[in-house]
N, C-alpha and C positions, 0 to 999 in steps of 0.2 A: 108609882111615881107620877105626879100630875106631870102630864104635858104642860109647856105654857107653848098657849094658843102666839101665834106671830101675824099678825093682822097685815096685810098687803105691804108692802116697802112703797116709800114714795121714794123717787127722785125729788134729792136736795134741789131746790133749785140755785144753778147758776148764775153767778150775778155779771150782767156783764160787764168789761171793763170800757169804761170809758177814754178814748183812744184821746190821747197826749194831744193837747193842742199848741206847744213850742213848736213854736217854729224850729228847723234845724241851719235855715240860711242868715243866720244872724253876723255879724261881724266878727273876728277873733279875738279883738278887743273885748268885747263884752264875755267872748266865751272866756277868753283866761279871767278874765276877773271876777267869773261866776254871776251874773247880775242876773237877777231875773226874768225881764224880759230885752232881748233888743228892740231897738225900735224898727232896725232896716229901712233906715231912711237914704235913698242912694243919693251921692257917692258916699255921703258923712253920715251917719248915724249924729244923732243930738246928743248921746251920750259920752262920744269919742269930740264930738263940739264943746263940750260943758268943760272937758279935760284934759283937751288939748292932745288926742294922740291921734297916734296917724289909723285910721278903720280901712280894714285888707277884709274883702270876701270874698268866703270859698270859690266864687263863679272867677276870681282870677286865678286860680293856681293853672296848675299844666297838668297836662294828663300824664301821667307815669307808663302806661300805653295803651293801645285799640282798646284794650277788653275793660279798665278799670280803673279809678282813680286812686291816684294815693292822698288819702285826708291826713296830712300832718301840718303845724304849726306853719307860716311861714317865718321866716328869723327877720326882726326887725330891730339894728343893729345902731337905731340913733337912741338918742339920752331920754327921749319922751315915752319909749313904749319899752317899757322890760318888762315884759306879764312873764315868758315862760322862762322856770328854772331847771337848770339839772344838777340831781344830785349826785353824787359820786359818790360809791362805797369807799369807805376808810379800810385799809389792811394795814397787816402791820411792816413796820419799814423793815429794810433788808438787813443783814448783818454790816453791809459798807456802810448803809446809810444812818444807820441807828443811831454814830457818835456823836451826830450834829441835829439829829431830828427829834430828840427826845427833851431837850431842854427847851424847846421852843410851845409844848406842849400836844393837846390832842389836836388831832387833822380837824379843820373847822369846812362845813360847807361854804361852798363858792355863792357869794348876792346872787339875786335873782334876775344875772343880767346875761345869763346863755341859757340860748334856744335849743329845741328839737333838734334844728339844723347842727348848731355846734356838734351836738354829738356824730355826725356823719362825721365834720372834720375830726375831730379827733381820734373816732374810729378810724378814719383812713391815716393821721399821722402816724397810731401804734401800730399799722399795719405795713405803710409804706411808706411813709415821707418823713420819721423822724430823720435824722443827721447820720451820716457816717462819721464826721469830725468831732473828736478827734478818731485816727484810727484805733479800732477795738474795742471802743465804747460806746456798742451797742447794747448790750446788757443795761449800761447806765442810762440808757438816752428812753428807755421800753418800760425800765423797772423805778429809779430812784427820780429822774426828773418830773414824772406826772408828782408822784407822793408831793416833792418842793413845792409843785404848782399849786396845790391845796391850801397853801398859804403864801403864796404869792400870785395874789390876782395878774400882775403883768408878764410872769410868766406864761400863765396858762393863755393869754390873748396871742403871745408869742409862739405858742405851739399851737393853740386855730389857727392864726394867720400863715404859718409856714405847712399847714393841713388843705388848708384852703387854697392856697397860692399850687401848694403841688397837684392837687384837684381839679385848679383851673386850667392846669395844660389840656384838658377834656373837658370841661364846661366853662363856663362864664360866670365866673363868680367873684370879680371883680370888687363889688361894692362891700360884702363880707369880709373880705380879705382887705383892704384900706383900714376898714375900720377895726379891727381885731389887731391891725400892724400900727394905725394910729395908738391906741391903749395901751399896745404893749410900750412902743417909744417913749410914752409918756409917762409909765410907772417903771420903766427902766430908768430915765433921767429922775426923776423924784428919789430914785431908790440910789442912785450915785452920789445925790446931794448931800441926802440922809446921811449915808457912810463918811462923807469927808467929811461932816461937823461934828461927828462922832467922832472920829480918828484926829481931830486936833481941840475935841473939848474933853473927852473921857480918860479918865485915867485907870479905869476899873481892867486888870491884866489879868482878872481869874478867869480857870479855864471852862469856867458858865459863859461868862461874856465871851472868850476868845472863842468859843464854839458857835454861841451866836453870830458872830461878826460872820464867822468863816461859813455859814448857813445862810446869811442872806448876800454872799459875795459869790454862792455857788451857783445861787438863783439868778444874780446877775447874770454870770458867766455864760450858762444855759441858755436864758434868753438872747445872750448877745449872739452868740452861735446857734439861734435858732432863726432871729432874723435876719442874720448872714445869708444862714444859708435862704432862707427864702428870698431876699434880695435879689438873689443868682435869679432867682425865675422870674422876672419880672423887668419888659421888657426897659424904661426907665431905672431902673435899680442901681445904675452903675454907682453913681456916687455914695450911697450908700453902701455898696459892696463893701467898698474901700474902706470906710470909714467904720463901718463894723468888723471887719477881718480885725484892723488896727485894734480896735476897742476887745475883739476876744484877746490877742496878743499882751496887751497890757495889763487887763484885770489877770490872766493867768500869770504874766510875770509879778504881779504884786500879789496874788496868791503865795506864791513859791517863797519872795522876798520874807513874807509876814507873819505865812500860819504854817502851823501842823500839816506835813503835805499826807497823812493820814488823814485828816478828816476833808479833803478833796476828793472831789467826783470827778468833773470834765479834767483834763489837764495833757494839752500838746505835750508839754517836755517829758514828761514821763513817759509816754509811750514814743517819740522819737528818740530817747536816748535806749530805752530798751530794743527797738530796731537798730540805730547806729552798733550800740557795740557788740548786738548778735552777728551784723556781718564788717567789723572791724573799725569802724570809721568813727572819728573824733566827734563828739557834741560840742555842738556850740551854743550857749544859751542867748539869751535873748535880754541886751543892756540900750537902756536908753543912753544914746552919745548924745548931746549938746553941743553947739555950736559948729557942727558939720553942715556944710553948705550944699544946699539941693544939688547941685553939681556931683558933690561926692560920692550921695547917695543911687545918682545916673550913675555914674561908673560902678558902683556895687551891683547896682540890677543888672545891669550889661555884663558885670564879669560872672554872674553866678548863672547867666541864661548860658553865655557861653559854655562856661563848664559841663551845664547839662546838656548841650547839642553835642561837643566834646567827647561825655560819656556815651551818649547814644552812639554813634562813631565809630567808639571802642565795643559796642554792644555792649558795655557796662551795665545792665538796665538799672541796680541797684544802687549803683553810682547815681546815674540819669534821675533815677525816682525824691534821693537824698536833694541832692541839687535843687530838683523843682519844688523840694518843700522849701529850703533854704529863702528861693525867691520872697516869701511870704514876711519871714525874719525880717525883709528889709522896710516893711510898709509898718510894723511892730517897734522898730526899734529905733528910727529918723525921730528927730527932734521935734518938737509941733508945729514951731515956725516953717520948719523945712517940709514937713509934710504937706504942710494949708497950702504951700505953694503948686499942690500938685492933686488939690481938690478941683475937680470940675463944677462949676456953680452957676446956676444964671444970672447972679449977681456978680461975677466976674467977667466981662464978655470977652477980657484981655486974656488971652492965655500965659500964663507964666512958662510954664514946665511942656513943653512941645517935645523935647526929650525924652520925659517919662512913659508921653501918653505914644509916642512910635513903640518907641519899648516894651511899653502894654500890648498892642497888637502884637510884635513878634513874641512875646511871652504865650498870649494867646494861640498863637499860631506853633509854638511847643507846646503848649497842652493840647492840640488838638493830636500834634503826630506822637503822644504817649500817650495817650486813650486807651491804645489795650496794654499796655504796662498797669497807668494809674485803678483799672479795671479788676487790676490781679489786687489791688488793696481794697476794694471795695465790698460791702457783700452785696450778697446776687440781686437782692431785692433792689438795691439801687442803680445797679447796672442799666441806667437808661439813657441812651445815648442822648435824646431829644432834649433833656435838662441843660444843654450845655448851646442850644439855643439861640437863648436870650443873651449868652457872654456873644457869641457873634454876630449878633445883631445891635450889639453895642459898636461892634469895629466901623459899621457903615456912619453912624452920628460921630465916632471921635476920629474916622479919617475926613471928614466935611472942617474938623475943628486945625487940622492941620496946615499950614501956611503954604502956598503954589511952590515954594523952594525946597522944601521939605517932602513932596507927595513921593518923590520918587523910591521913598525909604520903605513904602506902601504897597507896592505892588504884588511883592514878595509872598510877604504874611495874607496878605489879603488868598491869594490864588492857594495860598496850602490850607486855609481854612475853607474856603468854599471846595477846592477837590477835596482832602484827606476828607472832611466832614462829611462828603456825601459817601463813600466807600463806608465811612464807622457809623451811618445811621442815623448821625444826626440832623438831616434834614430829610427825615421818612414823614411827610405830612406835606396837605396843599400850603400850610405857610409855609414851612419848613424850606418848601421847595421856592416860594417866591423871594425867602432872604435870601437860599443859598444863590441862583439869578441876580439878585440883587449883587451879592458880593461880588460875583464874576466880572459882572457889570462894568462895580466901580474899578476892580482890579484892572483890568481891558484898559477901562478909558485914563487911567493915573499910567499905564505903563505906554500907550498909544499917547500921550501927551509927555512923558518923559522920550521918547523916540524923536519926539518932533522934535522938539528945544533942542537937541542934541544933531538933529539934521541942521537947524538956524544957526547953531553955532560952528559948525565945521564949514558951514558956507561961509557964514563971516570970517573965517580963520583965512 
């Protein structure tokens, strides 16, 4: 057998590579939009000049800690720069949800106008800041409202901004959360207007259309109770609170009024009436009265706070607990005239309703001394005392709003919300501890200024 001869091996040679000449400190304007070179012209690139968008570079972010940087997008949440999207996997909807999500068709992806960032909020909503409201509908709030969100863009701003807002009780994130609660507000009102020229121009009653209708009234409802609840955090929020509780109250009662309570998701009465008559106690549903006079509706507030301090008393807790949901019925069911009258606004400087808003505080000042009752309905994940805050640091602005004749009705509520609340934890922080101070404060100087007037007057007597 010939050998074949194998002559010396050479080494291939190695070619070398010619090392990358990008730059990596470019703007992230040019990085999301892939361009191929930045210019790096500080502060503005020409590129982000030609197009008018705002140019962020890497040398501004923040260090994530000592050892190393975190390189992600920053969120830039105005109308000029949406480079970065995210996508969300499509699954398929639940068995509740399927009745109403299936005629609408496939889940479409969200525009290209949430960032890296978004995803943190929303990560933190599914983890911790969706809604406890209604009770027991957390299942729905984890599982079937994102699905809705995939086709209702004002939703899902609605569930960043209440991700965001509960996020910001530990960071500053302030500017994210405006704008995610601005869009939502806005395609929540667009999406009301929608349904009422539908509902007095369509006649079409099949159960295609009524499934529709009752799908984008659910995504209403969701959102309305998403920015409720974020409201609550936010220390300006008051009037909005209001105005949104009322707006989940209504859309759910025109729910129950109009469609299939089968193809509902969110819905108070259904789960208050399933508590009522597990431990005995009459439901009362929830009717718009007309022509009742804001007066009327003061004495409804007052007799149902009553009956809950009443219950507590009796150690009813159950009783106590019914009662203070009750409270809420009343800001749901006032006429509109009578409500407006009991809006706080800065276009109002005249206060109408001074009775409401004392009522407010002592209402407030019962939720504070049933925290660990209202606790026992909560799940654990929500159990955070600190969230309830921003409701007491509302009392310091709406008792300044109260008349010299009136303060004395203040003293009360004020002193059970700054003690009770420091014993249940809600003022475990350096703010925490400067409202609760604050409250003290005011309470001190309204009850030391009711002692006087009352010395001036026994002298004059």
């Amino acid at each position: 057998m010939a050998e074949i001869e194998q002559g010396p091996t050479r080494a291939t040679p190695i070619k070398s590579r010619k090392p990358h000449t990008k730059s990596r400190a470019g703007c992230y304007s040019c990085k999301a939009r892939k361009v191929k070179k930045c210019p790096e012209t500080r502060p503005i690139c020409k590129n982000c000049t030609a197009r008018k968008l705002d140019c962020v570079y890497p040398v501004q972010f923040k260090l994530q800690s000592q050892q190393q940087v975190a390189r992600r997008l920053i969120p830039d949440h105005s109308k000029k720069n949406r480079s970065a999207a995210v996508f969300w996997l499509t699954t398929p909807p639940s068995p509740l949800f399927s009745s109403f999500i299936r005629p609408i068709g496939v889940l479409q992806l969200l525009p290209a106008s949430f960032t890296i960032e978004d995803m943190r909020f929303f990560h933190h909503y599914m983890i911790a800041a969706h809604p406890y409201l209604p009770f027991g509908c957390d299942g729905v709030w984890v599982n079937d409202i994102p699905q809705l969100a995939h086709q209702h863009e004002y939703l899902m701003h609605a569930i960043l901004s209440l991700g965001t807002s509960h996020l910001s009780l530990m960071n500053t994130l302030y500017t994210a959360m405006v704008s995610h609660r601005g869009l939502a507000l806005r395609g929540l009102h667009e999406a009301i207007g929608k349904h009422h020229q539908q509902l007095h121009s369509t006649t079409d009653t099949s159960p295609t259309a009524t499934s529709t209708q009752t799908h984008e009234l659910n995504a209403m409802l969701a959102t309305c109770y998403a920015l409720a609840v974020q409201s609550s955090h936010i220390m300006d929020g008051f009037t909005d609170f209001l105005i949104l509780v009322r707006g989940c109250g209504r859309l759910d009662n025109h729910l129950s009024a109009h469609y299939n309570a089968e193809l509902r998701t969110l819905t108070f009465e259904r789960e208050r009436s399933r508590y009522s008559r597990s431990h005995g106690h009459a439901h009362h549903p929830v009717h718009d009265s007309c022509g009742e006079s804001a007066l009327t509706w003061d004495w409804k507030y007052h007799e149902l706070i009553l009956t809950a301090l009443e219950a507590l008393r009796r150690r009813a807790w159950v009783d106590a607990f019914i009662h203070f949901q009750d409270t809420y019925v009343v800001w749901c069911s006032m006429d509109e005239s009578s409500f407006q009258e009991h809006i706080i606004s800065i276009l109002a400087p005249v206060r109408k309703s001074k009775a409401f808003l004392i009522l407010l505080m002592h209402f407030t000042a019962l939720q504070t001394v049933m925290l660990p009752i209202i606790s026992r309905a909560i799940p654990l994940r929500a159990r955070f005392p600190q969230l309830m805050l921003p409701h007491m640091r509302w009392l310091i602005e709406i008792s300044c709003w109260i008349p010299d004749e009136l303060q004395q009705y203040l003293s009360v509520p004020l002193e059970a919300v700054g003690r009770l609340g420091g014993e249940y934890g809600v003022f475990d922080s350096d703010f925490g501890n400067r409202v609760r101070e604050a409250i003290l404060r005011r309470a001190g100087e309204i009850a030391e200024t009711a002692w006087r007037k009352m010395d001036e007057t026994i002298n004059l007597t």
